[in-house]
FILUM-81953 format. One record per residue: x, y, z of N, C-alpha, C, O in turn. Coordinates in steps of 0.02 Angstrom, whole numbers, padded with zeros to 5 digits, always signed. Example, Ala and Ser with C-alpha at 12.3 -4.5 7.8 and 13.67 -1.06 7.14 Angstrom:
<rs>
+00660-00284+00390+00615-00225+00390+00660-00165+00390+00712-00166+00423
+00642-00112+00354+00684-00053+00357+00645+00002+00394+00670+00057+00402
</rs>
This chain:
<rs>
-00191+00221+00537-00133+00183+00518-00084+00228+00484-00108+00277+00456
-00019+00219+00481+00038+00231+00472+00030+00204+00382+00017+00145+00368
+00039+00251+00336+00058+00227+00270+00099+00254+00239+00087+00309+00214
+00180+00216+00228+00214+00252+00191+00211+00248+00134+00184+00194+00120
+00227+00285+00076+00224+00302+00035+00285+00325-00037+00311+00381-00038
+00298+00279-00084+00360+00286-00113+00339+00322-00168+00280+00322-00187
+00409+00371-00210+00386+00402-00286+00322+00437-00285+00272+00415-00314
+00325+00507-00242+00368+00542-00204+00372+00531-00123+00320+00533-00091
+00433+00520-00093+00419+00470-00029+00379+00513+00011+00380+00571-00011
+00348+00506+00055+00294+00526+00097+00244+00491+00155+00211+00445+00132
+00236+00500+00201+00214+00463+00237+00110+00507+00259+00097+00567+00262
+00072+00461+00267+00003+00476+00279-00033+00435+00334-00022+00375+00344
-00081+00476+00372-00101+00434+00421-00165+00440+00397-00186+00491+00370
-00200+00386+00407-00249+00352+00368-00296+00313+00422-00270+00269+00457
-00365+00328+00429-00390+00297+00475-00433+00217+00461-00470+00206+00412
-00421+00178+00502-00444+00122+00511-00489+00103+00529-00530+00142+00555
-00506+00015+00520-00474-00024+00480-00510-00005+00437-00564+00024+00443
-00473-00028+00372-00484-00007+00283-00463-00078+00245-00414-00112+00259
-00507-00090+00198-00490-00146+00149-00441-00127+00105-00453-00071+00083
-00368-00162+00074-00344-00146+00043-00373-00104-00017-00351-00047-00024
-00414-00126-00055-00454-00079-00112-00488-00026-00096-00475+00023-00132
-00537-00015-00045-00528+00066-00017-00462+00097-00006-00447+00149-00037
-00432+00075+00025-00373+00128+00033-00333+00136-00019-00315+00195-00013
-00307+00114-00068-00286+00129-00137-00334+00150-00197-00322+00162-00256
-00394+00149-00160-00451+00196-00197-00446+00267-00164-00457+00312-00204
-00431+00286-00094-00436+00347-00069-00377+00383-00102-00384+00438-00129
-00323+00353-00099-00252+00371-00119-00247+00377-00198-00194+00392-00227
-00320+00362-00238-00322+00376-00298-00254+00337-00331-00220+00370-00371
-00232+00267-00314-00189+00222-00347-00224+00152-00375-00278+00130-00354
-00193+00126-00414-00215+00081-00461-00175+00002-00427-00117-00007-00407
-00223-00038-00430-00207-00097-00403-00169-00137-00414-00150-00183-00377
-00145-00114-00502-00099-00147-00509-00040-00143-00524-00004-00187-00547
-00024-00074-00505+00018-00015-00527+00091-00020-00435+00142+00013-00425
+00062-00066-00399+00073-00009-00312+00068-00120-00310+00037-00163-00340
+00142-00116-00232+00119-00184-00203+00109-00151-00131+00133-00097-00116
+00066-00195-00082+00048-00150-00038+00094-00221+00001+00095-00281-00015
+00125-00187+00051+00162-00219+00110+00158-00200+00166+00164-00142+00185
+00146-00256+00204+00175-00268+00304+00210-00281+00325+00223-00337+00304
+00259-00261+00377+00277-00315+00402+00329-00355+00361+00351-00409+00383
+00353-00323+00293+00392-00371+00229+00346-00427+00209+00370-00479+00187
+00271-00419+00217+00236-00470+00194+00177-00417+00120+00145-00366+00128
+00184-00449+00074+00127-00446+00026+00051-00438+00063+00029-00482+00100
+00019-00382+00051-00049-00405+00075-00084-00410-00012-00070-00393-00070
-00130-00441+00020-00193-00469-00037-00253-00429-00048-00279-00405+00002
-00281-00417-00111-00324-00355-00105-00378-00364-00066-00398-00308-00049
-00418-00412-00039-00460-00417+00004-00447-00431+00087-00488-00444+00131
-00390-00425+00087-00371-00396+00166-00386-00330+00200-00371-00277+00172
-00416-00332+00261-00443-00280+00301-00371-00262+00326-00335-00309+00344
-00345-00191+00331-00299-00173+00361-00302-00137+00461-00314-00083+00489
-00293-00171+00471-00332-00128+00559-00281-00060+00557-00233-00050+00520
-00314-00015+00615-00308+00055+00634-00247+00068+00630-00220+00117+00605
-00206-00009+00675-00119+00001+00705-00077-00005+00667-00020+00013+00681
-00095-00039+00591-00035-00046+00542-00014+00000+00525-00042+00055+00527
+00061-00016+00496+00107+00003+00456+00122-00030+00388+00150-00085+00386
+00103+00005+00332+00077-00007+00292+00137+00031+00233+00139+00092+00229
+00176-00005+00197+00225+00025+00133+00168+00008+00051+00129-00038+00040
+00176+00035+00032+00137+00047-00030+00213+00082-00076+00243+00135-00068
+00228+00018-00132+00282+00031-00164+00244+00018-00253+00201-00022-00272
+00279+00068-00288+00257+00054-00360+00308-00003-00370+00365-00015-00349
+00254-00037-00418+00302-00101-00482+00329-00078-00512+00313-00029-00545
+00396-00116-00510+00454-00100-00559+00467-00162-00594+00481-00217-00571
+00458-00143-00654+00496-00219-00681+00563-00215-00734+00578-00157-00746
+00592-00250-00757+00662-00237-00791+00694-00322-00767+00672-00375-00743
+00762-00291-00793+00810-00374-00804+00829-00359-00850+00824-00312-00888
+00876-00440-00845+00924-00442-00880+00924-00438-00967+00882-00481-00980
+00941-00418-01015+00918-00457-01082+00958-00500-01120+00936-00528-01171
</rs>
């Protein structure tokens, strides 16, 4: 699978399928640190990712207004 990668941008090919929590365990990232996306969809940490995805892995940002 196709995983891009933000801060520092980068892209990795990553073999399949992988449960969300292995693969942000291989990538040595924290679960709650990173949202993992498809497709512009949220995946859930116990989703199996298959071989063919494309996969964005973005850090949380938080901020606003005060």
């Amino acid at each position: 699978m196709k995983v891009q990668l933000r801060n520092p941008a980068r892209e990795l090919d990553v073999p399949g399928p992988i449960a969300v929590t292995a693969l942000l365990a291989r990538l040595d990232l924290n679960r709650e640190s990173v949202l993992v996306i498809a497709d512009g969809i949220l995946i859930p940490n116990d989703a199996m990712l298959p071989d063919d995805a494309t996969i964005e892995i973005r850090p949380v940002i938080s901020g606003g207004a005060t």
